[in-house]
C-alpha positions as CSV (number, residue, x, y, z in Angstrom):
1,X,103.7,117.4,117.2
2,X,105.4,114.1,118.0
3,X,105.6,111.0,116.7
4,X,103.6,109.8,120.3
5,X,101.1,112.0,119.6
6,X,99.8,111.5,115.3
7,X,97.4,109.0,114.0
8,X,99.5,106.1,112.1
9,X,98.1,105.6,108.7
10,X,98.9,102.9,106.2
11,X,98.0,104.5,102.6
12,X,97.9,101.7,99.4
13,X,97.4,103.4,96.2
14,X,97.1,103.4,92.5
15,X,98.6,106.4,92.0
16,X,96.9,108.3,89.2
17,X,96.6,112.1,89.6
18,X,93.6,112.4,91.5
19,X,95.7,109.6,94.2
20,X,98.9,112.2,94.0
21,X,96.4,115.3,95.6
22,X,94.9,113.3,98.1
23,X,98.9,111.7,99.0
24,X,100.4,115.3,99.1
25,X,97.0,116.3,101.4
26,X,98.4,113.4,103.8
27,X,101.7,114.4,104.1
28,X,101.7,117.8,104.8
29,X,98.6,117.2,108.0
30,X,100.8,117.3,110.9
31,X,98.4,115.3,112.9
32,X,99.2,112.0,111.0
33,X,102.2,109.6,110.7
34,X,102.4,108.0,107.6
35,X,103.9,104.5,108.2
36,X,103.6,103.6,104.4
37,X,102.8,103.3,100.8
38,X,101.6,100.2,99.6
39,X,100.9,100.0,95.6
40,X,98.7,98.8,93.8
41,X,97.5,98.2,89.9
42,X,94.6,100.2,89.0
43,X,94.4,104.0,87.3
44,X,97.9,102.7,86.0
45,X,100.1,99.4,86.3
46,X,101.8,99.4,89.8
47,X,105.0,100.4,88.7
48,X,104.5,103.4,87.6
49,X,101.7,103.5,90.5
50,X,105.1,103.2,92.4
51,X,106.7,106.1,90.5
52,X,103.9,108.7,90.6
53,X,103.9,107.8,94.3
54,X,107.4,108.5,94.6
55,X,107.5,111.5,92.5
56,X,104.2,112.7,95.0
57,X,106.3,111.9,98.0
58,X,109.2,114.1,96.1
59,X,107.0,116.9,95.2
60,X,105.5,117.8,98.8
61,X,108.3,118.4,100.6
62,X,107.2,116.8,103.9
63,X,108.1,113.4,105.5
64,X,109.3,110.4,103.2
65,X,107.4,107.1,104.1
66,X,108.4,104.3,102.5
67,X,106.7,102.8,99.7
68,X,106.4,99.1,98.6
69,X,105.2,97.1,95.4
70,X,101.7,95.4,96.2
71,X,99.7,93.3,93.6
72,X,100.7,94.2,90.2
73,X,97.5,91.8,88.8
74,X,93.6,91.6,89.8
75,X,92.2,88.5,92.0
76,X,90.5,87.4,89.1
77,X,89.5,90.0,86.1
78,X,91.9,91.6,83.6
79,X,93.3,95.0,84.0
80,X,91.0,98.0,82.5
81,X,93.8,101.3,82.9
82,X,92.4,104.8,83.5
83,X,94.5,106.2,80.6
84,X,91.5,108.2,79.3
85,X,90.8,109.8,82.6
86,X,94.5,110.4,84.5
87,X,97.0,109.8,81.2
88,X,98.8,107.3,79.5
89,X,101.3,107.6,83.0
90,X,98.6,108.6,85.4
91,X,100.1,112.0,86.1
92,X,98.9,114.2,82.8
93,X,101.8,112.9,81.0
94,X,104.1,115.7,81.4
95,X,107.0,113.8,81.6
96,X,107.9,113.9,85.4
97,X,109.7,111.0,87.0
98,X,111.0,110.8,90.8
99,X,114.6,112.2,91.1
100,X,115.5,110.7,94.6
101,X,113.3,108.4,95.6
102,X,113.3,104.4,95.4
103,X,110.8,101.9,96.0
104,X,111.5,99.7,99.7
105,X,112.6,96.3,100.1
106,X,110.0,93.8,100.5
107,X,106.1,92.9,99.3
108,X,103.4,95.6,100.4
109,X,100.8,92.7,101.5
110,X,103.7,91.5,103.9
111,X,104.6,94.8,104.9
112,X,101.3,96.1,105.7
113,X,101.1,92.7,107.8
114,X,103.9,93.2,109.9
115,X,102.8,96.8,111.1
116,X,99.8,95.6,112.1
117,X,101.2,93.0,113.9
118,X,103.4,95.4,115.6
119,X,100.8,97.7,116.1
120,X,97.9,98.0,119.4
121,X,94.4,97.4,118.6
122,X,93.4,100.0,116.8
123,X,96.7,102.0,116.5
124,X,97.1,102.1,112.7
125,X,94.2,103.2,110.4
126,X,94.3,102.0,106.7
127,X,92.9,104.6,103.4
128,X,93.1,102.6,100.3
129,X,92.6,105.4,97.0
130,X,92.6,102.2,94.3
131,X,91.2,98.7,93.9
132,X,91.3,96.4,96.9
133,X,93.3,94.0,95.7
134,X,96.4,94.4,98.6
135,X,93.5,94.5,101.3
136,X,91.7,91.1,99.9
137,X,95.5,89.6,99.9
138,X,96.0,91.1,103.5
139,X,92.4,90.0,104.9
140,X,92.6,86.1,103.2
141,X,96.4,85.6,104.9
142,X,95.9,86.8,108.1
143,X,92.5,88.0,109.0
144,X,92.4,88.7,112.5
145,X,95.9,90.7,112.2
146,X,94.1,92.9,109.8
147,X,91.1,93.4,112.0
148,X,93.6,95.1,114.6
149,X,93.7,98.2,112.1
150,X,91.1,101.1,113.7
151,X,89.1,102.5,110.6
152,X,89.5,101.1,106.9
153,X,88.7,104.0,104.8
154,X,87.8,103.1,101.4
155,X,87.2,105.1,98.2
156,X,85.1,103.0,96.8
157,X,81.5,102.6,95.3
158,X,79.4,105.1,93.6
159,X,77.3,105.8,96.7
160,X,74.1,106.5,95.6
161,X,74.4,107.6,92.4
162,X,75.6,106.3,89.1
163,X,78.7,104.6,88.2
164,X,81.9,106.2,86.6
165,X,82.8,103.5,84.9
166,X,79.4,101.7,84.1
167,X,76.1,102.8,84.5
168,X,76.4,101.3,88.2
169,X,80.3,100.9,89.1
170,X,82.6,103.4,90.2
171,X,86.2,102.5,88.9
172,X,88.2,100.9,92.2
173,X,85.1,98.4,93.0
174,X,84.9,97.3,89.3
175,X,88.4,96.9,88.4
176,X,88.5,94.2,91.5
177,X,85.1,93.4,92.3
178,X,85.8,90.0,94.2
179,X,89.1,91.7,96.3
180,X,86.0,94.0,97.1
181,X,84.3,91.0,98.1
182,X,86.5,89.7,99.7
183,X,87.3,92.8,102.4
184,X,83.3,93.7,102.2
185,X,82.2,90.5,104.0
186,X,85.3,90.3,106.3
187,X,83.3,91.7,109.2
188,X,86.0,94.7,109.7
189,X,84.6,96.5,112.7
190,X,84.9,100.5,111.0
191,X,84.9,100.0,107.7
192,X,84.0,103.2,105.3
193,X,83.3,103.8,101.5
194,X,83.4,107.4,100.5
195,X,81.7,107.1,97.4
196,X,81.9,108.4,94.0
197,X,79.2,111.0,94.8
198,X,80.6,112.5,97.7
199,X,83.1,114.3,95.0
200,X,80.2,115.7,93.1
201,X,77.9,118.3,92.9
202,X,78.8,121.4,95.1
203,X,82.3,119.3,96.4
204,X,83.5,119.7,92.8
205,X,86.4,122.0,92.4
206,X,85.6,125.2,90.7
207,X,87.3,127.3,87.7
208,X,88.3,129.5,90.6
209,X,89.2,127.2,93.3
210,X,91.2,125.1,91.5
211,X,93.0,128.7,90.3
212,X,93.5,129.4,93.8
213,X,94.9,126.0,94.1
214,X,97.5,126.2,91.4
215,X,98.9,129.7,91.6
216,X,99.1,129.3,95.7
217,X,101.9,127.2,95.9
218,X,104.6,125.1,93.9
219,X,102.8,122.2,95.4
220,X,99.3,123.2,94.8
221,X,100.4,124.3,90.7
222,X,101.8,120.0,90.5
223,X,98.7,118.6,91.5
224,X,96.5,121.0,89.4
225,X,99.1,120.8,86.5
226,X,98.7,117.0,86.3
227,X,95.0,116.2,86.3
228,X,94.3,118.0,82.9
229,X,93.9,115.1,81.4
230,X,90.7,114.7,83.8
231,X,89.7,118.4,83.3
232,X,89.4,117.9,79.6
233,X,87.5,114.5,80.1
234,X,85.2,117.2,82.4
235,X,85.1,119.6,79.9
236,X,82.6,117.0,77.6
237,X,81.4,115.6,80.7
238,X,80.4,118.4,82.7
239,X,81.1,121.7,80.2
240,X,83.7,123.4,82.0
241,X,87.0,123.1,83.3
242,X,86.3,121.7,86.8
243,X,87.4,118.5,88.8
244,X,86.1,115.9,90.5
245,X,88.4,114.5,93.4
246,X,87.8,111.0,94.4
247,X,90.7,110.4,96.3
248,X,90.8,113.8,98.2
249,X,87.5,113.5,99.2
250,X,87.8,110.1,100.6
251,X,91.3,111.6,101.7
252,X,89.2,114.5,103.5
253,X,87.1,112.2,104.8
254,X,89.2,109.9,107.0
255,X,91.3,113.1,108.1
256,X,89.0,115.9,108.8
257,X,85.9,114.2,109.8
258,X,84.4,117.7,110.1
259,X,83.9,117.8,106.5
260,X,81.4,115.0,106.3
261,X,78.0,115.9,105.7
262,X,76.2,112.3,105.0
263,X,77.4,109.0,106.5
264,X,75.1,106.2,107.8
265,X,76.1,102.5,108.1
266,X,74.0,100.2,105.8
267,X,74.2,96.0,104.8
268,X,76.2,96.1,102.1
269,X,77.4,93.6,99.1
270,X,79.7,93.8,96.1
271,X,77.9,92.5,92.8
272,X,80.5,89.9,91.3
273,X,78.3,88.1,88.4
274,X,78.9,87.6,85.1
275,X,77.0,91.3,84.0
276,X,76.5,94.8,83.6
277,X,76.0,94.8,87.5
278,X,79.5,93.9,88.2
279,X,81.5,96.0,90.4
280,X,78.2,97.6,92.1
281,X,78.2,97.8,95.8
282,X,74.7,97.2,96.9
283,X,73.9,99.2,99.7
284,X,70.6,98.1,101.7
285,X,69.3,101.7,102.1
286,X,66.1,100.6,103.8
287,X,66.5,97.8,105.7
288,X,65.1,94.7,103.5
289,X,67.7,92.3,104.4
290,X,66.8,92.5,107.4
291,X,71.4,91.9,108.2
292,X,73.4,94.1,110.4
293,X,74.8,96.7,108.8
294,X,78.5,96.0,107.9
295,X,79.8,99.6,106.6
296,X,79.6,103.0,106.7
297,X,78.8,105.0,103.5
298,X,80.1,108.3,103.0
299,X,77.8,110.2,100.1
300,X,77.9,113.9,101.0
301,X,80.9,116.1,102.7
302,X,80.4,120.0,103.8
303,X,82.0,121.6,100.5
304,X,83.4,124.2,102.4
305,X,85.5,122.0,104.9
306,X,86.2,119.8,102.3
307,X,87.6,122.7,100.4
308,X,89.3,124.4,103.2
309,X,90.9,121.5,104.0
310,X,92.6,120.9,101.0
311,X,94.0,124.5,100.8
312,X,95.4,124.5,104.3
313,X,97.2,120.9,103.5
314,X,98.3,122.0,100.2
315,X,99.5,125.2,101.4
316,X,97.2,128.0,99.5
């Protein structure tokens, strides 16, 4: 397949292990150019964001995008890391570093920026796995050259369900809830959150599958092999060794369509007081706003798309 031919994607990310599936999942779909990496602080502070990304990158054994240091600080709140969830260096802390790779010349906000630029309308969709910091940056500098991108795919929210990291909040919305604001009222035309809940349920990754997953490839054993930390958090949380994949769904989502099951575009609006509301994205299921919907939620994928897909892009 040529480069004429593949969908251009921008990916920023946090990189925590759930981020380093849902990477490796990109690179190795044939049907999609990978322009770049931006980073971003979140599951882990950017720079070793940058180095899980890298080491990701490394580890798949596909193309090699660049990837360039975003926001290393939130709009406004302090930094809350995912250590509990992804490891003290967001990859199960097993002690891998990138061998090869380096981190690009230049700002991710800026770089993201001049592809658009570059780019046709619609030509370059965007997935962002972490909090929306870069995006808010992007949208507040030049607006209208980030409303060129096609569809901004966002994991983001807790759909509707509870929160991950409140009772209402899922982790990327809280940790920057006005960034979320921010790219939530900036009328993008196709903008998507795959929420929290779209990971759950029957979309979790079994005992079984996630054996499948690790003994089927080199590639598949790295990105089961570094979310234990998250398997024993879902050993307390949900009694057995199973995983819930944030990023790869929303991953799944904005590559295989096929593979969602529930998407409807609702009014929505990101909670930023002073409360155990913040972070929440609001969604206006029935209508009493009375405003035009501004984003499609994603809360339900076909579990066994979802789960085919990541076999075939991780090789199993």
């Amino acid at each position: 397949m040529t480069g004429d031919t593949r969908k251009k994607l921008i990916i920023d990310t946090d990189c925590g292990s759930d981020d380093a599936m849902a990477i490796a999942m990109a690179l190795r779909d044939p049907a999609y150019e990978i322009l770049m990496f931006t980073i971003v602080s979140g599951n882990v502070e950017a720079g070793q964001a940058a180095r899980n990304t890298l080491l990701t990158i490394e580890r798949a054994g596909s193309c090699e995008p660049p990837v360039y240091m975003g926001a290393r600080n939130m709009l406004l709140k302090e930094l809350a890391f995912a250590y509990e969830t992804h490891g003290q260096d967001g990859m199960g802390d097993l002690g891998l570093a990138p061998e090869r790779l380096r981190l690009g010349e230049g700002h991710g906000v800026w770089r993201m920026l001049e592809a658009l630029r570059d780019s046709g309308e619609g030509e370059i969709d965007i997935i962002t796995l972490g909090p929306l910091t870069n995006l808010a940056l992007a949208l507040r500098l030049e607006p209208e050259t980030v409303k060129k991108a096609g569809r901004v795919v966002v994991m983001g929210g807790a759909g509707f369900g509870g929160g991950n990291v409140t009772a209402a909040a899922e982790f990327n919305i809280w940790q920057d809830g006005e960034a979320a604001k921010i790219v939530m009222e900036a009328g993008l035309k196709n903008l998507m959150l795959v929420g929290w809940d779209a990971c759950l349920g029957e979309s979790m990754l079994m005992p079984e599958e996630i054996q499948r997953i690790r003994n089927g490839s080199e590639l598949g054993k790295f990105v089961v092999d570094i979310n234990r930390v998250l398997m024993g958090l879902n050993r307390e949380r949900f009694g057995m060794d199973c995983l819930d994949m944030a990023d790869p769904a929303a991953m799944a989502a904005a590559l295989h369509p096929a593979c969602i099951r529930e998407c409807e575009k609702y009014w929505c609006e990101v909670d930023v007081s002073c409360g155990p509301g913040y972070g929440n994205v609001l969604i206006d299921r029935y209508g009493f706003s009375g405003k035009e919907p501004n984003a499609w939620i994603c809360s339900g994928l076909w579990p066994e798309r979802y789960k085919e897909y990541i076999f075939r892009t991780l090789g199993v």
